[in-house]
C-alpha positions as CSV (number, residue, x, y, z in Angstrom):
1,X,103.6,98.1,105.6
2,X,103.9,100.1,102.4
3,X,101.0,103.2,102.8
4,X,98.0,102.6,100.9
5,X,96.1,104.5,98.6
6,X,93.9,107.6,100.2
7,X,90.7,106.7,101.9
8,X,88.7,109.2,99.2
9,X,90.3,107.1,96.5
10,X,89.4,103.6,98.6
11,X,85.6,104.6,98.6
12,X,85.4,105.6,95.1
13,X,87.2,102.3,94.4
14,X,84.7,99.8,96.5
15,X,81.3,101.7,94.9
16,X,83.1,101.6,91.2
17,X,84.7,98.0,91.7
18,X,82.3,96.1,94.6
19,X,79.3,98.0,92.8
20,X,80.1,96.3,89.0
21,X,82.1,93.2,89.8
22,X,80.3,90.2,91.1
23,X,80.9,88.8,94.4
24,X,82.2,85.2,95.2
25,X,82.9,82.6,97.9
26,X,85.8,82.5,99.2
27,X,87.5,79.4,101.1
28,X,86.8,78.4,104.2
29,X,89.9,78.9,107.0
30,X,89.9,76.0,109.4
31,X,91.9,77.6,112.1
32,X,90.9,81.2,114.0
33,X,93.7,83.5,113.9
34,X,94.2,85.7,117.0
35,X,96.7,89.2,117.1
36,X,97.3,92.0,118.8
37,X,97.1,94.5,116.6
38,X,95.3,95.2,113.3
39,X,98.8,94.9,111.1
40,X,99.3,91.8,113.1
41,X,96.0,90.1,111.6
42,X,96.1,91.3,107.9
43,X,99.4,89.6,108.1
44,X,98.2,86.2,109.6
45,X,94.8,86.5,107.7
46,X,97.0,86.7,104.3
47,X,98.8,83.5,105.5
48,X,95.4,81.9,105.9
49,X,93.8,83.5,102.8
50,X,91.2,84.9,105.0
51,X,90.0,88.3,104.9
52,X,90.2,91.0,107.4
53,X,87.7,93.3,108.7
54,X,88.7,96.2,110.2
55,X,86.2,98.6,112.4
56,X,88.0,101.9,112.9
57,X,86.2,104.1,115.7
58,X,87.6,107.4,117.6
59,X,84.6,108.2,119.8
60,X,82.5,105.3,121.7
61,X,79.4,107.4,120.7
62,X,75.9,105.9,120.3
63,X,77.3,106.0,116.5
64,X,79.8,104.1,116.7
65,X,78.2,101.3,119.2
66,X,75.6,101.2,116.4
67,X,78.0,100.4,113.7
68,X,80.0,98.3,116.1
69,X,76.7,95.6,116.5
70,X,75.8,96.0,112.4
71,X,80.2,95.1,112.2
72,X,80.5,91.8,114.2
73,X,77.0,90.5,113.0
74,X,78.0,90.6,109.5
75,X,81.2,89.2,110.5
76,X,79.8,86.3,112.2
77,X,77.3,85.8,109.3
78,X,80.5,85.6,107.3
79,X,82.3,83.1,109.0
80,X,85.8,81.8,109.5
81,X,86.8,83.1,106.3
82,X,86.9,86.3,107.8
83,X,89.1,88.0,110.8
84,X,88.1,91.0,112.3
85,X,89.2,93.7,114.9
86,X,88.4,97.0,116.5
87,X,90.7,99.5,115.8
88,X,91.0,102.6,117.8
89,X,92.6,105.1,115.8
90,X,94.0,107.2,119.2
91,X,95.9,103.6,119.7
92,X,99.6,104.2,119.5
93,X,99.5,100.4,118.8
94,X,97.5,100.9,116.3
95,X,99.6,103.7,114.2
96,X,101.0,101.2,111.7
97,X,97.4,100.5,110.3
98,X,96.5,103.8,110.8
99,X,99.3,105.3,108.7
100,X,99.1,102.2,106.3
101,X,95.3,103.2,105.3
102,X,95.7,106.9,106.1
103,X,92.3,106.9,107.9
104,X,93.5,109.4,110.8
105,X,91.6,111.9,109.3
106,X,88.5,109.7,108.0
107,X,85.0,109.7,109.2
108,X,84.3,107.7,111.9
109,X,83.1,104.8,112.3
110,X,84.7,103.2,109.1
111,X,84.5,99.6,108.7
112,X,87.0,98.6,106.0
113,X,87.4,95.0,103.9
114,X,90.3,93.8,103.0
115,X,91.1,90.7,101.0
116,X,94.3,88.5,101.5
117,X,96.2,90.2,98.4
118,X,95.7,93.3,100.4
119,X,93.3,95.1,98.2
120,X,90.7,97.1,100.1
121,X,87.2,95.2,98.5
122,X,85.3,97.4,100.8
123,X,84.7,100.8,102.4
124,X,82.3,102.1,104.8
125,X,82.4,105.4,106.5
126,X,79.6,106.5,109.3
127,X,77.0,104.0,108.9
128,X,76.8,100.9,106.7
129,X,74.5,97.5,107.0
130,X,75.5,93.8,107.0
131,X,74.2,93.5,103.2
132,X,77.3,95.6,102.2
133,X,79.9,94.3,104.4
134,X,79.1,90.8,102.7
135,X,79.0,91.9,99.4
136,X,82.4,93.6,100.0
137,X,83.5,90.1,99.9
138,X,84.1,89.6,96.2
139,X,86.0,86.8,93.6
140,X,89.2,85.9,93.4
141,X,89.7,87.5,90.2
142,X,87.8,90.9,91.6
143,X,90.5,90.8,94.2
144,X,93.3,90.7,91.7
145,X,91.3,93.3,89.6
146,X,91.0,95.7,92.6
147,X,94.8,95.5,93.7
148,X,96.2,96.3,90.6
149,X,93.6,99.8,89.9
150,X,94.1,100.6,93.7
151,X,97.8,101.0,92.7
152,X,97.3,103.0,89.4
153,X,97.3,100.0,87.1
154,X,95.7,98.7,83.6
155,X,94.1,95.4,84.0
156,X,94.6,93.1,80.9
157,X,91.8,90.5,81.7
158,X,92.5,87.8,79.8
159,X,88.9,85.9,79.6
160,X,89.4,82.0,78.6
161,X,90.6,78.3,78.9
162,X,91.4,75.3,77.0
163,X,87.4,75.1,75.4
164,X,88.0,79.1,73.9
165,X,88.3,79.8,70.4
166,X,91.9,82.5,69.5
167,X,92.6,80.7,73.4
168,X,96.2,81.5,72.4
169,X,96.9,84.3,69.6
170,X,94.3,86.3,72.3
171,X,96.9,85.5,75.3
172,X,100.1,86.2,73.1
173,X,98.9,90.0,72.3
174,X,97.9,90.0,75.7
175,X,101.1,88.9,77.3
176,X,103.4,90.5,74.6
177,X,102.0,94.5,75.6
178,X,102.2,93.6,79.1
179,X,106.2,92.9,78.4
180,X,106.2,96.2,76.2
181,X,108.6,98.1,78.1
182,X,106.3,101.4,77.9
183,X,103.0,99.5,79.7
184,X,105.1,96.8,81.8
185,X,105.6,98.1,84.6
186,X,102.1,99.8,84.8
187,X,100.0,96.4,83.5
188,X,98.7,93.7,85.4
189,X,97.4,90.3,83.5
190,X,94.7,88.9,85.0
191,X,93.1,85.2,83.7
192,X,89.7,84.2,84.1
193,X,88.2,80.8,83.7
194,X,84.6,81.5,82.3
195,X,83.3,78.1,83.1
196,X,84.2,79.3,86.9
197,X,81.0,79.8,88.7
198,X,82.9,81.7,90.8
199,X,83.2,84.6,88.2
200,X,80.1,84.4,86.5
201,X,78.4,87.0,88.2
202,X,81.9,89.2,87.4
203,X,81.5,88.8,83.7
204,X,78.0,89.3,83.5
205,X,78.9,92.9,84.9
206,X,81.6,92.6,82.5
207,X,79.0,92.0,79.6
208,X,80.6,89.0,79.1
209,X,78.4,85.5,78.8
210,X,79.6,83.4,81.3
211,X,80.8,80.0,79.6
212,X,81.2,81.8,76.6
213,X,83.6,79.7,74.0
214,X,85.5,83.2,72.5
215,X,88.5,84.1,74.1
216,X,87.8,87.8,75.6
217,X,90.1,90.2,76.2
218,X,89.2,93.4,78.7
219,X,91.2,96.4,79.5
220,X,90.5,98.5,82.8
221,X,91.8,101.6,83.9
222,X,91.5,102.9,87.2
223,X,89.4,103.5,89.1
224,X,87.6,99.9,87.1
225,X,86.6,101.8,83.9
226,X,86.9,99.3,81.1
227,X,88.2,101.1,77.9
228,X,88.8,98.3,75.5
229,X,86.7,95.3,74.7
230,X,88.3,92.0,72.5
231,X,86.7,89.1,71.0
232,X,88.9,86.4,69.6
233,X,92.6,86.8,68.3
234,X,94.1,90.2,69.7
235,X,97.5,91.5,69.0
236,X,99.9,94.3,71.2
237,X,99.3,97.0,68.4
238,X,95.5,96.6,68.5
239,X,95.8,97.2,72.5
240,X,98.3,99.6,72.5
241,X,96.1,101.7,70.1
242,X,93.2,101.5,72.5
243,X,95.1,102.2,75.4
244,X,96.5,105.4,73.7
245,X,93.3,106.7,72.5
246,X,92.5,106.3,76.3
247,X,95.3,108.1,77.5
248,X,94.8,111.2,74.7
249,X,91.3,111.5,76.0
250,X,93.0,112.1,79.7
251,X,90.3,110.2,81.1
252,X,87.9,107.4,79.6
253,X,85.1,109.4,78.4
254,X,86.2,112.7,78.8
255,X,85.2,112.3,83.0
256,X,87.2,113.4,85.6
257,X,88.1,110.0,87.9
258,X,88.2,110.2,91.9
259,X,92.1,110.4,91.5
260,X,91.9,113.8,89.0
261,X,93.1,113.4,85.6
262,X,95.4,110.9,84.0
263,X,99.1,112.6,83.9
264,X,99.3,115.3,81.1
265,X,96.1,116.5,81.7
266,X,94.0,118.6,84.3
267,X,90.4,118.6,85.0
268,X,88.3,121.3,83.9
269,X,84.4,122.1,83.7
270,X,83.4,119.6,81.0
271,X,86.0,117.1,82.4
272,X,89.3,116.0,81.7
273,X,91.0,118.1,78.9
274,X,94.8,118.0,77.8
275,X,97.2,120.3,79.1
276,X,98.3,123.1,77.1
């Protein structure tokens, strides 16, 4: 397994993503998936499209035993579209998952939530309730959204369907700057249906009506900042400017992110400036 990001950057991303994107169902699995280990399940979950929950613990403290009940409740409130195993991180089995999330080091207990595309949608050092762990179960296109920023990525979300006016002069911009050889390896196009229930709680946070009949096109940076709103027909140039300006700023709105500055710049005491 290919190491993930840092566990400060997977916090910041669950409160920034799970705390602005709308949560969704997710299908049901028909078949419980059994493992040995923790890498074992994400694995087989990912097959299933289930998700896996993942309770990390070091001491079995009166802490931790707390946690443990608040865990497996939600879990079992969740239902068969979720997997879910203890992990004890002293566990030489356990060193691949360990290493993967880079939790050796992490306050413990730490329940984490992880969707089948293998973005983290959720996590929760120390002490956490059953509320959370289910909302950390988010939309298809949240999951999408997630594993692209959790990897240092610009979202394109390309908001329409066959009913949306500029339906496909806003795709073409879209899709031509994600093959634009400075942004293509770095850009990850993401399509929303917005007569999807599923989403409509996601593009309300968005600001976007839900059903709405204009093709929307949405740029995020990491950690789920949107910089650039479109409405109708969009073009590469119009996005590319946006996405410049961005970058010149060092940081949408001049704030210092939980990963530090974009590259170029450095972070100083009224946030992100340019490097000299």
């Amino acid at each position: 397994m290919k190491p993930h990001p840092t566990l400060r950057t997977l916090c910041c991303l669950s409160v920034t993503l799970v705390g602005s994107l709308a949560t969704g169902a997710l299908a049901q699995t028909s078949q419980p998936v059994t493992a040995t280990t923790a890498a074992a399940l994400m694995r087989a979950s990912a097959r299933e499209n289930a998700y896996t929950y993942l309770f990390f613990w070091s001491r079995d403290d009166q802490q931790t035993q707390t946690m443990r009940q608040v865990f497996h409740k939600a879990v079992r409130q969740l239902g068969d579209s979720v997997h879910a195993i203890d992990v004890n991180i002293a566990d030489a089995r356990e060193e691949e998952i360990v290493d993967h999330f880079g939790v050796s080091r992490a306050p413990m207990p730490l329940a984490l939530a992880v969707a089948p595309n293998g973005a983290v949608t959720g996590a929760f050092p120390v002490r956490f309730t059953t509320e959370q762990l289910a909302q950390a179960k988010v939309s298809p296109a949240t999951q999408a959204c997630m594993n692209a920023l959790q990897h240092r990525k610009l979202v394109l979300l390309a908001i329409q369907n066959a009913s949306t006016t500029d339906r496909q002069a806003a795709y073409h911009g879209a899709s031509e700057f994600q093959r634009d050889i400075r942004f293509a390896t770095s850009t990850e196009l993401v399509t929303i249906d917005p007569d999807d229930p599923a989403e409509a709680g996601f593009l309300r946070r968005l600001k976007v009506a839900p059903q709405t009949r204009d093709a929307v096109t949405i740029v995020l940076a990491p950690p789920g900042t949107p910089i650039a709103t479109f409405t109708g027909a969009v073009s590469r140039e119009q996005i590319v400017e946006k996405v410049t300006a961005a970058r010149n700023s060092c940081c949408p709105g001049g704030k210092c992110g939980p990963g530090g500055c974009c590259p170029g710049g450095k972070c100083g005491p009224e946030g992100c400036q340019p490097a000299k």
